[in-house]
N, C-alpha and C positions, 0 to 999 in steps of 0.2 A: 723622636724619643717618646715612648711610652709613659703616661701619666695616668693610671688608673688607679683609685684607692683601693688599698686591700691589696695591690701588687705591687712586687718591687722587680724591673725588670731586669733581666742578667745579660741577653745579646738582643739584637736583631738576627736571624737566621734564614730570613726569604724574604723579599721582593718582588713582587709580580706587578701584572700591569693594571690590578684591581687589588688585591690584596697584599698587607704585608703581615710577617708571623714573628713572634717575640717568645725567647725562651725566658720565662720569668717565677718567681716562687710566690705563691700564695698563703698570707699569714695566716688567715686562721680556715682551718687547722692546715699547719704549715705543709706543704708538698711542692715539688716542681710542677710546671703544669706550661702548657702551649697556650700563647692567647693569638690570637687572631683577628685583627682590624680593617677595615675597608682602608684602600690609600688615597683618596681620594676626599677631602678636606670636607668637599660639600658634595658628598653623592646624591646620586638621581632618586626617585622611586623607585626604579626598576633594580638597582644596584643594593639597594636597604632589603627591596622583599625576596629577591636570591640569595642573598647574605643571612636572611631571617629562615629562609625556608632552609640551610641545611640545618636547622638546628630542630625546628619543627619536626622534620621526619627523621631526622638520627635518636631523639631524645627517649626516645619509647622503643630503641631497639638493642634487644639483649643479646648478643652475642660472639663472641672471641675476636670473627674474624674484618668487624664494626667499631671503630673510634666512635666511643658515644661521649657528647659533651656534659662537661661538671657545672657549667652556669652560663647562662646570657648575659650581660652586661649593656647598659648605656652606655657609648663612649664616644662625648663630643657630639659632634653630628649624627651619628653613628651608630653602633655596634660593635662589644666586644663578644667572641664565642671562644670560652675557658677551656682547652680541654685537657688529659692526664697526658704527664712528660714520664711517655716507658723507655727515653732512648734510644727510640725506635730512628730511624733516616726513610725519606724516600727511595724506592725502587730504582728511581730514575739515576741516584747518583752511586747508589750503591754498588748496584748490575757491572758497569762497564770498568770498577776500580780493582772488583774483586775475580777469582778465579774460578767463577764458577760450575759444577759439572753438571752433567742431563738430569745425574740424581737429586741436586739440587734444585734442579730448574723444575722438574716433576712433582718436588716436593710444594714449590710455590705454586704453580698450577695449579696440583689437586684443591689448597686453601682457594685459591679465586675460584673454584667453582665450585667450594660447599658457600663462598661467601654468596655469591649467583644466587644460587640457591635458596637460601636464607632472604635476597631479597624478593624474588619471585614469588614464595609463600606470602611476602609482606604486601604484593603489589606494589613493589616499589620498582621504577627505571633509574637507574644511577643516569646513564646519558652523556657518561664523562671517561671512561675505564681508560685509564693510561699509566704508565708507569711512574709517572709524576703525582698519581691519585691514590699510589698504594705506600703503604710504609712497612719498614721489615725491621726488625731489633736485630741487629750483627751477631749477637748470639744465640739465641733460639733458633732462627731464622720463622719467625712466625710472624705472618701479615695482617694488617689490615687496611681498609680501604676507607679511604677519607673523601672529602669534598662532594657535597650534596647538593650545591647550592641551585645546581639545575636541575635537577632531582625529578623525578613526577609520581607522586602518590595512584597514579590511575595504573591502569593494565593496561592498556589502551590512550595513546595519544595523536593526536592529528598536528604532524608537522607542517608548516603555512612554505609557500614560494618566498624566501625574502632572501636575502644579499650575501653572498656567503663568505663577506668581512665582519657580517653581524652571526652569522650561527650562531646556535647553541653549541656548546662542544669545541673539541678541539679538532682542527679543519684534519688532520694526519691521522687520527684515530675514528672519524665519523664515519655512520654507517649509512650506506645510500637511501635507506628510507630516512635517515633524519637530513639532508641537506634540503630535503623539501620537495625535490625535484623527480620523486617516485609515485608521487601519485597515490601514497596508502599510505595506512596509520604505524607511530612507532609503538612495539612492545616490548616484553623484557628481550627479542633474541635481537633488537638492536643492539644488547650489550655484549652480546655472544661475539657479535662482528667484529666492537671494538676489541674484545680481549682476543681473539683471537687476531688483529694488528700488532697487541701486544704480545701476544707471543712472539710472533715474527720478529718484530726488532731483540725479543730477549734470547731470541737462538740466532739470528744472522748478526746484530750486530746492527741492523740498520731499518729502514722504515719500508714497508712494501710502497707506497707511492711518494715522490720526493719531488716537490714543486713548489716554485717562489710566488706563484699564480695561484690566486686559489680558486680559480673556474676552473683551470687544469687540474688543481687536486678533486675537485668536487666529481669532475667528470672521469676520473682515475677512478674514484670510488665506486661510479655508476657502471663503467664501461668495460676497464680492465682488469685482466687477469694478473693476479701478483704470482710473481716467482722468486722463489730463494736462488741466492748467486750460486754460478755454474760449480764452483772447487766447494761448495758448502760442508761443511761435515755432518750436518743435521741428518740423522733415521730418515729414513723415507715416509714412514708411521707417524714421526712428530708433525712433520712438512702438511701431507694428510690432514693430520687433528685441524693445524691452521689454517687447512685452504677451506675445511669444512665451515669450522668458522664463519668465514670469508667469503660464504658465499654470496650473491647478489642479491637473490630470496632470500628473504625468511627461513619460507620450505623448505630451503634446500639445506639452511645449516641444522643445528642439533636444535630439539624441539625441548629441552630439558637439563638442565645442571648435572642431574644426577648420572646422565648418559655421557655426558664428557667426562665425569668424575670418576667412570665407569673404566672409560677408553685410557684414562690417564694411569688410573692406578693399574691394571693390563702392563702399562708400558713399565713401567716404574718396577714391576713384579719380575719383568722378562730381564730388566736390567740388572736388577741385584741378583738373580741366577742363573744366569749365562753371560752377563757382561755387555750384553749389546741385545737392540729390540729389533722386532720384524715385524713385517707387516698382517696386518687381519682386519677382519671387514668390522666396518665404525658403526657405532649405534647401535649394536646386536639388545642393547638395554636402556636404548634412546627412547624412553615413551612421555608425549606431553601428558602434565596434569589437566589439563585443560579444553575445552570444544574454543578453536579457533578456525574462523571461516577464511582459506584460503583467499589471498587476493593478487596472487600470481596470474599472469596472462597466458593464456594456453593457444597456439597455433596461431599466434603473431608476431613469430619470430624474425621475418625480413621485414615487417614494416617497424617494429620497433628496431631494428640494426639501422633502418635508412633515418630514423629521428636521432641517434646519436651518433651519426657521424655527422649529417646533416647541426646538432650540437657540437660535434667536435672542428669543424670548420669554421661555424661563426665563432665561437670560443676560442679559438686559435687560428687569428687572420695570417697571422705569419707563416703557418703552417708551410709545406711544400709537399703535403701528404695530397696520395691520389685522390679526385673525387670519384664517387660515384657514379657509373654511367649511368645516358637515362633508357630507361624501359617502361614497358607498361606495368612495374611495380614500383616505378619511381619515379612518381609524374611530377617533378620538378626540372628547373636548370640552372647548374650551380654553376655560380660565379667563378669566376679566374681569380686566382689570388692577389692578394690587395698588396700596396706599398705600405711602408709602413705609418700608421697611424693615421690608415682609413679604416673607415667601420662595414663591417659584412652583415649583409643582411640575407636572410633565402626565404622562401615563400614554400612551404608543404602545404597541396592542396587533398582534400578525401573527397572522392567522389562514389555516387553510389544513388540506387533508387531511395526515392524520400520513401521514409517509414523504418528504414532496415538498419537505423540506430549507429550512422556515420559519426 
């Protein structure tokens, strides 16, 4: 139960495994309003300064498509973060109750990527895009996107090797440079990746990688290609937009909000006058704001295919997928697959004259 002064609370309305949210009226001056509590009695340091930090970088930011907070509170151990009750719902419960059409879905779209956008001018990475992160009012149908609390104020971040029960992020929407395990920094088109997850589940219905293992979802992220189901109804154009997204690079996705923003309303235009969209080539108005130094690997494409698979066999002992034969581009020897609940181990060696940067 909720015991803050100056509030009186009306439900509990969310439960999570960090946080819980309260729809409660604020006396003076009187309003509905969303509070938001750690659940967690005596949280960590680490748990206060996430909790602290979305409030730090949403509080100074103006704009529609941005839940910005009405007050910080002390509360208990804790923290409370006050913000406006528009009657909004999350995406997540919204999406699958109601009957929604491509015009709608395009309309939400276009909002998450002027919202993009909005943060990319701010140097902000949201870090989190999910449909549980967006809220939409039933009526309007107009969005915003909540939850900061992993946030990063930089353009630029260097994601560390750690456990991927502890990520950042949500393991089903992260983008392969944030599970650590890419070897380069994250910047704003990490979020490009996740939204465009989210697109995928809000046109299929369901999640492009689906795993109760989260090395397998991690190396899903890394490795595979997603595909929309075979009877799909989805454009072939939307499909597109998301694989764009989706890509593995950086590079390779949209370099700009304003160039998906671009592609979308395109779509959305063909739709309200002819009824049905078609395909055209993406990014025609794709241009970054920004000098970004490329950190894509160029003409190492077999030796990086033999480190994850090589990952995808230790990752998956149980597998019964073929290994790789050896050659003299894959001077290793893989093991025979294991029983269950032995550990695989393999050894990749590089070889090469000293000097020439093995």
């Amino acid at each position: 139960m909720l015991n803050l002064p100056g509030y009186q609370e009306k439900n509990q309305i969310y439960t999570g495994n960090r946080t819980v949210i309260y729809q409660a009226i604020r006396a003076t001056p009187r309003r509905p309003v969303i509070i938001k509590v750690l659940r967690n009695p005596y949280p960590s340091f680490n748990e206060l300064v996430q909790f602290r930090n979305q409030y730090i970088i949403t509080r100074h930011l103006e704009h529609p498509r941005i839940v910005q907070p009405l007050a910080w509170e002390r509360y208990k151990n804790g923290y409370a973060l006050i913000m406006p009750d528009s009657g909004a719902i999350a995406l997540s419960d919204y999406w699958p109750k109601s009957d929604c059409s491509l015009t709608e879905f395009l309309h939400i779209a276009i909002q998450l990527a002027e919202a993009l956008h909005y943060l990319t001018q701010q140097r902000i990475i949201h870090k989190d895009i999910k449909p549980a992160n967006i809220v939409i009012h039933p009526e309007t149908k107009q969005i915003q996107l909540i939850d900061f609390s992993i946030s990063s104020l930089l353009p630029t971040e260097q994601q560390q090797l750690i456990n991927p029960n502890v990520l950042e992020g949500t393991l089903a929407y992260i983008s392969p440079e944030q599970t650590g395990r890419m070897n380069r920094g994250i910047d704003y088109r990490s979020d490009f990746y996740s939204l465009g997850v989210t697109f995928f589940e809000l046109l299929s219905g369901k999640l492009p990688f689906e795993s109760s293992d989260p090395m397998e979802l991690v190396h899903c992220h890394i490795a595979h290609k997603p595909k929309f189901p075979v009877k799909t109804q989805v454009p072939e154009v939307l499909q597109e937009i998301a694989f764009k997204l989706m890509n593995k690079n950086a590079e390779d996705r949209y370099q700009s909000a304003l160039g998906l923003k671009h592609d979308l309303e395109k779509c959305l235009q063909q739709l309200e006058q002819t009824g049905k969209t078609r395909s055209f080539e993406l990014g025609e108005r794709d241009v970054s704001d920004r000098f970004l130094i490329p950190e894509k690997l160029y003409g190492r494409e077999t030796e990086v295919q033999i480190l994850l698979d090589a990952f995808d066999r230790v990752s998956n002992p149980l597998s019964n997928s073929p290994h790789t034969p050896h050659t003299p581009h894959t001077p290793h020897t893989p093991h025979p697959p294991t029983k269950g609940g032995e550990v695989r181990a393999e050894m990749i060696l590089v070889a090469g004259v000293s000097g020439i940067g093995e």
